[in-house]
N, C-alpha and C positions, 0 to 999 in steps of 0.2 A: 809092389809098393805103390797105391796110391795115393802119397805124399809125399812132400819135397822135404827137404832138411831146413830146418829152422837156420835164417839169416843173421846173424847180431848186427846187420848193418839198419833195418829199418825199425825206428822205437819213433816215437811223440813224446815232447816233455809239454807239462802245464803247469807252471810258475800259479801260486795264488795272487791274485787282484788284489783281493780284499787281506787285512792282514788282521791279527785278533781273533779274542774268542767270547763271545755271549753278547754283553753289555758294552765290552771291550772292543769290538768288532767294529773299528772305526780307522783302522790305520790303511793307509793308501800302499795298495801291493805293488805289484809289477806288473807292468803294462802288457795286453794281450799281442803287441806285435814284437814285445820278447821272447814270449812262448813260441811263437808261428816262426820267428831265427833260430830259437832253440832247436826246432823240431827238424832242421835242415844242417845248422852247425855246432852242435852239440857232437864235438869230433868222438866221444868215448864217454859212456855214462856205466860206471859201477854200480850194481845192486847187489847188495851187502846180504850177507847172509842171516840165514836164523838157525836156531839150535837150542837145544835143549841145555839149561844146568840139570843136574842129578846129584843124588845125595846119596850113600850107600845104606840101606837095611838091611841087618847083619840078621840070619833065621826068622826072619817074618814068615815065612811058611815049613821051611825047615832048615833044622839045625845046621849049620858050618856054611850054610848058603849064602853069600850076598847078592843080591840084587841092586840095581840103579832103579831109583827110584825118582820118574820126572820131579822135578821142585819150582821151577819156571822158566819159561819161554823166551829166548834170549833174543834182542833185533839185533844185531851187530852194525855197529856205527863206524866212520860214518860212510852216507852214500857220496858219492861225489862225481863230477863233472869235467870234462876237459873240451874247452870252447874254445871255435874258432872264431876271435873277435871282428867284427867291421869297423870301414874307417871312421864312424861317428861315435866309438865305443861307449853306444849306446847300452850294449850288455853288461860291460864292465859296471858304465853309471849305474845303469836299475839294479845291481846286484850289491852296490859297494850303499847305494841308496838303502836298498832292503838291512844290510848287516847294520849302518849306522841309528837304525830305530829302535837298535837295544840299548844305544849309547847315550844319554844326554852327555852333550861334549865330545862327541866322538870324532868328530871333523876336527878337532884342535885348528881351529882358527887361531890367531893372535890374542892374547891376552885374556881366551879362557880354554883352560887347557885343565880345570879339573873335570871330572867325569863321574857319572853317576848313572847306575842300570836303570834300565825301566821297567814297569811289571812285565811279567813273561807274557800274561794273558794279551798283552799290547800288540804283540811282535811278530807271534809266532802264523803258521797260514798250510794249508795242505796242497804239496806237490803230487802230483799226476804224473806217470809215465807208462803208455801204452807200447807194447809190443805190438807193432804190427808185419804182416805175413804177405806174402803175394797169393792173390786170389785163388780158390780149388779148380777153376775151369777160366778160361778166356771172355767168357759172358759176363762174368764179373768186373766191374768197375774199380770196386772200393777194394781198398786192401782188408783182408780180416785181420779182427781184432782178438786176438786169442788169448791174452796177459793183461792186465793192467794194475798194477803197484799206486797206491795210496802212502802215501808216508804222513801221518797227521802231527800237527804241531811242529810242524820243520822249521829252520829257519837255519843261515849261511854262516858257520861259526868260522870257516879260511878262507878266504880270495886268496889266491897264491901270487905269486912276484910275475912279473910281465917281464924278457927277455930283449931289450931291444940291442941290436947290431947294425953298425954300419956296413958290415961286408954279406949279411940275410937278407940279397935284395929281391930272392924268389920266393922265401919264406910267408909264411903267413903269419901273425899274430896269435900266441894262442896262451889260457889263462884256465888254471884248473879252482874249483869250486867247490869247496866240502859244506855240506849241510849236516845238521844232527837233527832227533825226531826223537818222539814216544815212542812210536812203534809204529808199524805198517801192514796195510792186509793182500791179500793177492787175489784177485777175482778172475773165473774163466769167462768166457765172450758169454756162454748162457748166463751165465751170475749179471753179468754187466745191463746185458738185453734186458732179464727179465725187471733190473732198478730202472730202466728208464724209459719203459712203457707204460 
């Protein structure tokens, strides 16, 4: 065997900067030194499955036969996050910051407290997550990049509840994050290389 067993401990998240889509493309993302803490305390990231719907035809080629028959390409939502916060929760802000841009009103300050969505096109931004691998030989520096998940039009539909206790004084802080998407592609390190040469 010359290869190692794939780790699930080392991945890269890339949060979108930029938030929107076309014309749209004007809302303020998440800052890149959220991504670069993701990428170290991002405790547990889920990527979601895909599958097939099918439909049955009954004797399409012969009689009393049914067949599954593909009908569409299913992403299965959502993907989601479980982060270990720092003390300026700054992750939590950029995240709880990103969800409220769908909201007009969404912060319910004092005395305005109705609510109103904003166009999707405004909101929505493409999350990044690379698998990365420990090197084929010791001359190697960089980790390989063997996976990389695209999830386009993402954006944070749960921040989950934060846990605080008086008696968790070894604990860490930690907050799970579901995002929903269109759909997502999966590229291999040759797919990757050859887009960005």
């Amino acid at each position: 065997m010359s290869k190692s067993v794939s780790r699930p401990t080392l991945y890269k998240v890339t949060l979108p900067e930029t938030l929107g889509i076309g014309i749209a493309a004007l809302g303020t993302g998440v800052d890149s030194e959220v991504s670069e803490y993701l990428s170290f305390f991002a405790n547990k990231v889920t990527l979601p499955e895909t599958r097939l719907d099918t439909v049955i035809a009954l004797g399409q080629e012969n009689m009393g036969i049914a067949r599954e028959q593909p009908a569409n390409m299913i992403f299965g939502k959502p993907m989601t996050m479980s982060i270990i916060e720092n003390s300026d929760f700054s992750t939590y802000t950029a995240l709880r910051d990103w969800m409220m841009q769908t909201t007009v009103g969404g912060r319910q300050r004092q005395g305005a407290q109705t609510q109103r969505m904003n166009y999707y096109h405004s909101f929505v931004g493409n999350i990044e997550i690379v698998k990365l691998e420990q090197p084929d030989s010791s001359d190697d520096a960089e980790y390989k990049e063997p996976l990389k998940w695209t999830f386009h039009n993402a954006y944070p539909v749960s921040i989950g509840q934060i846990a605080l206790a008086s008696d968790a004084y070894d604990a860490a802080t930690i907050f799970d994050v579901s995002f929903t998407y269109e759909s997502y592609n999966v590229e291999g390190e040759e797919d990757y290389l050859r887009l960005v040469q």
